[in-house]
N, C-alpha and C positions, 0 to 999 in steps of 0.2 A: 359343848355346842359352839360356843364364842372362843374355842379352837381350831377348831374344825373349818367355821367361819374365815380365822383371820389366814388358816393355812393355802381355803380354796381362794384368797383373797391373792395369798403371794403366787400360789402355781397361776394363777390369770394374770397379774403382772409381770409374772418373769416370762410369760409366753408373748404378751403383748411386748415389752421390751424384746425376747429374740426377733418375733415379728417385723418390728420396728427398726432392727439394726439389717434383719436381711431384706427388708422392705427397700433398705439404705442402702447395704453392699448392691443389690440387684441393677437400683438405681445407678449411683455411681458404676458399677460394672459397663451396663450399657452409655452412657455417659463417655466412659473410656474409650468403647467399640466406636460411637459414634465417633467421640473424636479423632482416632487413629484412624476412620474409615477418611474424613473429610481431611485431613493432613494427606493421607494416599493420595483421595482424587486431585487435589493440589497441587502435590506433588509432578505426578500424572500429567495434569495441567501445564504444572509451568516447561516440565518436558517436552512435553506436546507443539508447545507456544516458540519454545528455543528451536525446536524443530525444524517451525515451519518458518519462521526468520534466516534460518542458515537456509534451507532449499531457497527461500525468495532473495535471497543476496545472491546465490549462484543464478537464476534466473534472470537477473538484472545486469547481473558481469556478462552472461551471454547471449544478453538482445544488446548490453554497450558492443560487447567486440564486435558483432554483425555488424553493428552501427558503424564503426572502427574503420573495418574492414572495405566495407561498402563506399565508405566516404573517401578514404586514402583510395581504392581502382578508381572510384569515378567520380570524384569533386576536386581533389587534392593531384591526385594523377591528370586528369585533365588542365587542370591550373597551369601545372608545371611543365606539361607537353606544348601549351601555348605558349608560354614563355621563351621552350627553347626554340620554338616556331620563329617568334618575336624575334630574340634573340641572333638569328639565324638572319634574319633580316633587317637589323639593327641600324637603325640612321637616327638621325637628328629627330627627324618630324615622330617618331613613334618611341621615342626615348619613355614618353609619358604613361603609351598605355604597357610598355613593358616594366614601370615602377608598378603602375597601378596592381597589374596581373602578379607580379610577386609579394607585394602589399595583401594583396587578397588569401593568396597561397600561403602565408605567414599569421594571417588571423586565423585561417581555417585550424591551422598546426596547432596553434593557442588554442583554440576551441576542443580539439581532441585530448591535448594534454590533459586539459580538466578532468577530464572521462576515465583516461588512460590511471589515473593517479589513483591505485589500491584504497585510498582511505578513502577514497571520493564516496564508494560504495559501503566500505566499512561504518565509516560514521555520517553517512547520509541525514542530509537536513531536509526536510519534505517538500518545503517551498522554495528552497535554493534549488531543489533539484530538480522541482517540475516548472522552475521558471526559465532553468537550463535547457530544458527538454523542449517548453514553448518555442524560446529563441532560436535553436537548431532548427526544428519545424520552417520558422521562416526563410530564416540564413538560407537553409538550402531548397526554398521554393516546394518544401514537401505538399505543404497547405496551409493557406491565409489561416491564423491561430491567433489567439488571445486570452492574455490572463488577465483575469480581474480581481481586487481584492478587500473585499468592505469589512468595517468594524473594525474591532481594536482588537488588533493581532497578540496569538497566544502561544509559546512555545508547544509543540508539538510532541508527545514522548516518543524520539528519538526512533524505537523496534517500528511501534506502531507506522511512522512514518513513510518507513523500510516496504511495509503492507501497502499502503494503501499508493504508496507510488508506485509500486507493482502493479494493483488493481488498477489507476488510470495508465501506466504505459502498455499493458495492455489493451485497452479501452483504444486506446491513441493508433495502436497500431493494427488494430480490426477497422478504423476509420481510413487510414489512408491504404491498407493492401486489401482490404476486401467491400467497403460502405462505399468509397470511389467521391467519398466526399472533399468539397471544395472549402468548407469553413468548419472550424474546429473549434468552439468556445468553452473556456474554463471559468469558473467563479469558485471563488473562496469565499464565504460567507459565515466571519467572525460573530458568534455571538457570546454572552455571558456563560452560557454553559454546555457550548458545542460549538462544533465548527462543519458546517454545510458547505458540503463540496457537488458541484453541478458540474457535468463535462457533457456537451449534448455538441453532436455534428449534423450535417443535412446531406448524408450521402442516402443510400438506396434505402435502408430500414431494413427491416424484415419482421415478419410472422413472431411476433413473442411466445406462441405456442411449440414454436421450431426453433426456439435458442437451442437447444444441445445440438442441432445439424447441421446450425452454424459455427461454431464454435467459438461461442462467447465468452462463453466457464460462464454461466450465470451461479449453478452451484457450488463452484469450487471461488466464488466472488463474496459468495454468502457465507462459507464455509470459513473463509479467513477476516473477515468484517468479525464473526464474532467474537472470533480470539484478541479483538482490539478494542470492545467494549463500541462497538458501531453496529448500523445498520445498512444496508445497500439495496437499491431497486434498479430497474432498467426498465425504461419504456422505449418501445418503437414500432413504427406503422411502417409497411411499405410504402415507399418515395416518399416520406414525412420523416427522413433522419430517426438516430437515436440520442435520448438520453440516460445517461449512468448519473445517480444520487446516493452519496454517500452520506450517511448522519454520524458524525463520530463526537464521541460526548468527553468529557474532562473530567467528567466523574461518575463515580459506579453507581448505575441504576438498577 
């Protein structure tokens, strides 16, 4: 009997022990699925993300060359036709405003160069380059503009930057070719652990329920915000301007 006992004793323990190791293998099996599923979507991810950085670098080379382009027929070209106007009619008493007019025509060239220069875009710095973008705006009378910049400034990572300067020069250029706005303000708002960006103009506004008719991209703004660990909104009212809010954080929430 106290055979028989310690025999049905071992078949229960050897079945609880297989139990227990395939209880284990099953475990660890799915363990493995899981983890080779989220390395995939990672994967996936960071593809995704390199992606859409290489399309927004091409989209930025070709609103600069428009820009380029635009400014050499009719800022730069005009300079230089004056000049040889000037020039044409060259005396003593106007000696000054024909230094002045190539003086001008020779900053503007500077100004392009910056633009023109491959790595400008390549390794783009977000607030060099949207303070570049403000300054132009002015320079050439596009629209009274202003940046502003509170708290204690924080490096920016780099890709992310690439984004979201994308996201405001678009913003910037539905304000002056389609909003028909006269004032254009930026804020940069440093803080401890995010950085709040406000870009709001006062031209026409429109229907927030008709952004896709106008072509704002609100989704395709929202779409690329969270590839960068941000948030984005847009408010705007007819003849009450718009403003674009971007929340972009320093660290993973």
């Amino acid at each position: 009997m106290e055979l028989e006992q310690s025999q049905i004793i071992v078949v229960i323990s050897t079945i609880l022990v297989v139990l227990g190791v395939l209880f284990i293998v099953i475990l660890f099996t799915i363990f493995q699925r899981r983890k080779n599923q989220l390395l995939t979507e990672k994967a996936e991810e960071k593809k995704r993300f390199e992606k859409e950085i290489a399309e927004t670098q091409i989209e930025i080379r070709e609103e600069t060359l428009r820009n380029i382009s635009w400014e050499l027929h009719d800022n730069i070209g005009q300079l230089l036709t004056l000049a040889k106007i000037q020039l044409q009619n060259a005396s003593e008493e106007n000696l000054g405003d024909i230094s002045e007019t190539i003086t001008k025509s020779l900053n503007e060239i500077r100004s392009l160069s910056k633009l023109i220069n491959p790595e400008f875009i390549k390794n783009i710095k977000f607030k060099e380059a949207l303070a570049l973008e403000i300054e132009r705006f002015n320079r050439l009378k596009f629209i009274d503009a202003t940046l502003t910049i509170t708290g204690e400034e924080k490096e920016v990572d780099q890709k992310h930057g690439i984004i979201m300067f994308r996201i405001l020069q678009e913003f910037f250029s539905n304000t002056i070719k389609h909003a028909k706005g006269s004032k254009l303000d930026v804020f940069l708002h440093f803080k401890e652990d995010a950085l709040e960006i406000i870009a709001k103009d006062n031209g026409v506004g429109f229907n927030i329920n008709e952004v896709a008719k106008k072509g704002i991209g609100l989704q395709n703004i929202k779409t690329r915000v969270e590839l960068i660990n941000a948030e984005a909104n847009i408010k705007s009212e007819p003849k009450k301007g718009t403003t674009l809010n971007i929340y972009y954080y320093f660290y993973e929430v």
